[in-house]
C-alpha positions as CSV (number, residue, x, y, z in Angstrom):
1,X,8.9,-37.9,48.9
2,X,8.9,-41.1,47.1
3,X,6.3,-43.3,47.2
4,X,8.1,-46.4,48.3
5,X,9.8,-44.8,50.7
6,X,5.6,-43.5,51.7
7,X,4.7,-47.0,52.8
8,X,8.4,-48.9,53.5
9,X,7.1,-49.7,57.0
10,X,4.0,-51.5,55.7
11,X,3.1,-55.4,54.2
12,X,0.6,-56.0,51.8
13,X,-1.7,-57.0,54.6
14,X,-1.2,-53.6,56.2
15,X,-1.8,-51.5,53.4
16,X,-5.7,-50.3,53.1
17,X,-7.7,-48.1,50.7
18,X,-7.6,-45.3,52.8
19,X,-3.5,-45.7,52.3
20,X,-4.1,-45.9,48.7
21,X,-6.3,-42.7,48.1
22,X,-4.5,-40.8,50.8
23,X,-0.9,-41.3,48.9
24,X,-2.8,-41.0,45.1
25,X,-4.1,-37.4,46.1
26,X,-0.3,-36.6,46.0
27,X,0.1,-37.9,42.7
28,X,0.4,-35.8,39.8
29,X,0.3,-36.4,36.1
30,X,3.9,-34.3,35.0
31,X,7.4,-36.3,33.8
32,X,8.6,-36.5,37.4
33,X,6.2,-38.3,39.0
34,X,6.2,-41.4,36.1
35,X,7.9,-43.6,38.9
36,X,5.1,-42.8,41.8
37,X,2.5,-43.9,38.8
38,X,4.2,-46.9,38.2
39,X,4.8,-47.8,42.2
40,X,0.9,-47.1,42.5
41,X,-0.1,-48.7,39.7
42,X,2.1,-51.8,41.1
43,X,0.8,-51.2,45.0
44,X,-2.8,-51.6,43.9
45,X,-2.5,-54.7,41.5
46,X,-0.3,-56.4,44.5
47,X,-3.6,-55.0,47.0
48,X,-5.8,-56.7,44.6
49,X,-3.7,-60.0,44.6
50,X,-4.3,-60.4,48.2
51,X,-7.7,-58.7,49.1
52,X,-9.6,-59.2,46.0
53,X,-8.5,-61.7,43.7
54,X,-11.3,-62.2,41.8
55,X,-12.3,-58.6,41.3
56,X,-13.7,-58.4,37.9
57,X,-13.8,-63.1,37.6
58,X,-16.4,-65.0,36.6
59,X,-17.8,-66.4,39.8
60,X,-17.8,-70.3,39.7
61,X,-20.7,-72.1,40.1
62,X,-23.3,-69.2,38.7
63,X,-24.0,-70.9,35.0
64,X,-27.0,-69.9,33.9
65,X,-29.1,-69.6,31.2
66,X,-31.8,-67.3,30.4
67,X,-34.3,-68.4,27.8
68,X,-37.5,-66.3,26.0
69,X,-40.0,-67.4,23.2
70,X,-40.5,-65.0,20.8
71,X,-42.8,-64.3,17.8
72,X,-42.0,-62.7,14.5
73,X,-40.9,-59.2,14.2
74,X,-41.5,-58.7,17.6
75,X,-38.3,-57.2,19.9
76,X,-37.7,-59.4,23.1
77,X,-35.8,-58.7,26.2
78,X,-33.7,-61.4,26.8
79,X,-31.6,-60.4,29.6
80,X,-31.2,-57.4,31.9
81,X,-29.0,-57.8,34.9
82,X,-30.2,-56.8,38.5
83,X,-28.9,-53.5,40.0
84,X,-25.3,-54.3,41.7
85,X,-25.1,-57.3,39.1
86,X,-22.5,-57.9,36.6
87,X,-22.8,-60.9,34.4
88,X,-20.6,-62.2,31.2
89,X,-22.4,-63.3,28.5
90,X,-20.6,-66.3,26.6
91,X,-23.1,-66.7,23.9
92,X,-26.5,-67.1,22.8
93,X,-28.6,-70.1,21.2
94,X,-31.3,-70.5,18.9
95,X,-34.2,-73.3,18.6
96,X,-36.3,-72.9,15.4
97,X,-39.8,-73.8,16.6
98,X,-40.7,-73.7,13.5
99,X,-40.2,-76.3,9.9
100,X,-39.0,-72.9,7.6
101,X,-35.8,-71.3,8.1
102,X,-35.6,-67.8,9.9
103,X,-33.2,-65.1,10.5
104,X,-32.4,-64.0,13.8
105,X,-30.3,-60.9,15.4
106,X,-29.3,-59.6,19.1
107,X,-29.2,-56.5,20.0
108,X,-27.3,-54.5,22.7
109,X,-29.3,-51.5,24.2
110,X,-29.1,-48.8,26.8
111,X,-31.5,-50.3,29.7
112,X,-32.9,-47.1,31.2
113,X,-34.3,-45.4,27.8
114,X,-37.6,-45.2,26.7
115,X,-38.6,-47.5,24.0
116,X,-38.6,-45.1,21.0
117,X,-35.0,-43.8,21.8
118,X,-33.3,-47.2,22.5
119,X,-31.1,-47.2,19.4
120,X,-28.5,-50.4,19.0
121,X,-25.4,-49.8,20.8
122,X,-23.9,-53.1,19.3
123,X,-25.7,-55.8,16.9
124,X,-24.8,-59.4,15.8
125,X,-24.6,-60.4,12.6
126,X,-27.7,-61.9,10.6
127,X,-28.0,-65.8,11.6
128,X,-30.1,-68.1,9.3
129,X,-31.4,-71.1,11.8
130,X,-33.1,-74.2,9.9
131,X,-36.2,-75.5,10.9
132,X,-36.2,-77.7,14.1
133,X,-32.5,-77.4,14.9
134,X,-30.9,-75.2,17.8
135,X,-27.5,-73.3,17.1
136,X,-25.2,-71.4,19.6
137,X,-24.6,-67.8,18.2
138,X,-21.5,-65.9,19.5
139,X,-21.6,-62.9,21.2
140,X,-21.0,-59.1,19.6
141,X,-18.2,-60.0,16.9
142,X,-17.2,-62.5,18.9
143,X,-15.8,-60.8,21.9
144,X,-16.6,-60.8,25.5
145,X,-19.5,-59.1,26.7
146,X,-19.9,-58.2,30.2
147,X,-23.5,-56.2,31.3
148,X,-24.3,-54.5,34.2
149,X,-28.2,-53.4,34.7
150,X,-27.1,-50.2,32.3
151,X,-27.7,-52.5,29.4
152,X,-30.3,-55.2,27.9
153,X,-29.6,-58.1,25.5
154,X,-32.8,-58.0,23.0
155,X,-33.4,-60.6,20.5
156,X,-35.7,-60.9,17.0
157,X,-36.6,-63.0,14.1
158,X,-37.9,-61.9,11.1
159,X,-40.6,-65.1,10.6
160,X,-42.5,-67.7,12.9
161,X,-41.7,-68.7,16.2
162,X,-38.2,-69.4,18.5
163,X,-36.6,-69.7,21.8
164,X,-33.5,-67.9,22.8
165,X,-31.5,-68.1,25.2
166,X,-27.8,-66.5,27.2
167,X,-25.5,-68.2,28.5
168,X,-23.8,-66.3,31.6
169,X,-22.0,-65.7,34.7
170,X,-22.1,-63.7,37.4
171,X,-18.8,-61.6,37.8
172,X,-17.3,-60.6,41.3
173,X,-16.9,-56.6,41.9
């Protein structure tokens, strides 16, 4: 049986997850059933539309920005997001405390390793900050970054003192 033909009696408003798993169970991966993939696929996104539209959004209004101090050499955790949290990191900014130039790096990690095994899973390039100035840095080659509290943002600088900061939101699930 088609899958249309499954829910013809129903509106969007009508239509509920159990629906949804109930008819996907039926679904099978072969050349036949390409149209019932497509319908579903189609179904869900129009479910989304009307019961969750910002599934996966920025939330507005949640701006925030997280800020450390750290000293030379020395790895800092600069952002962990709480259990059921996801957050979208739009950059990250530098002030030089400092009158010398320094280098500075972030660092995506795991977040429930031990510290000797937490090796990079993504890292920025090398930024050169001038003494007494604040930069904004963009995030991992430049693209978005969402977390969840799987992951930690870690920051470093090779000489002297800064503050760091990232700039998020919080994301709807």
């Amino acid at each position: 049986m088609e899958l249309r033909n499954i829910l013809k009696d129903l509106n969007l408003g009508g239509i509920t997850t159990a629906n949804i798993k109930d008819i996907g169970q039926s679904v099978y991966a072969d050349i036949s059933a390409k149209k019932d993939v497509t319908d579903l696929n189609e179904i869900m996104t129009a479910w989304q539309m009307v019961h969750a539209p910002l599934s996966g959004q920025p939330i507005p209004s949640t701006s925030s920005l997280n800020y450390v101090s750290a000293d030379e050499n020395n790895p800092v955790t600069l952002l962990t997001p709480s259990v059921n949290e996801v957050v979208k990191v739009s950059g990250f900014w530098v002030t030089n405390s400092g009158l010398s130039n320094i280098t500075v790096q972030f660092f995506l990690i795991e977040a429930n390793t031990d510290e000797p095994s937490r090796s990079p899973i993504a890292v920025t390039d090398l930024t050169t900050v001038a003494g007494a100035v604040s930069i904004m840095v963009p995030t991992f080659s430049g693209t978005t970054l969402y977390l969840d509290y799987n992951h930690t943002v870690m920051g470093i600088c090779n000489t002297g003192g800064m503050e760091m900061g990232a700039i998020t939101n919080q994301v709807s699930q």
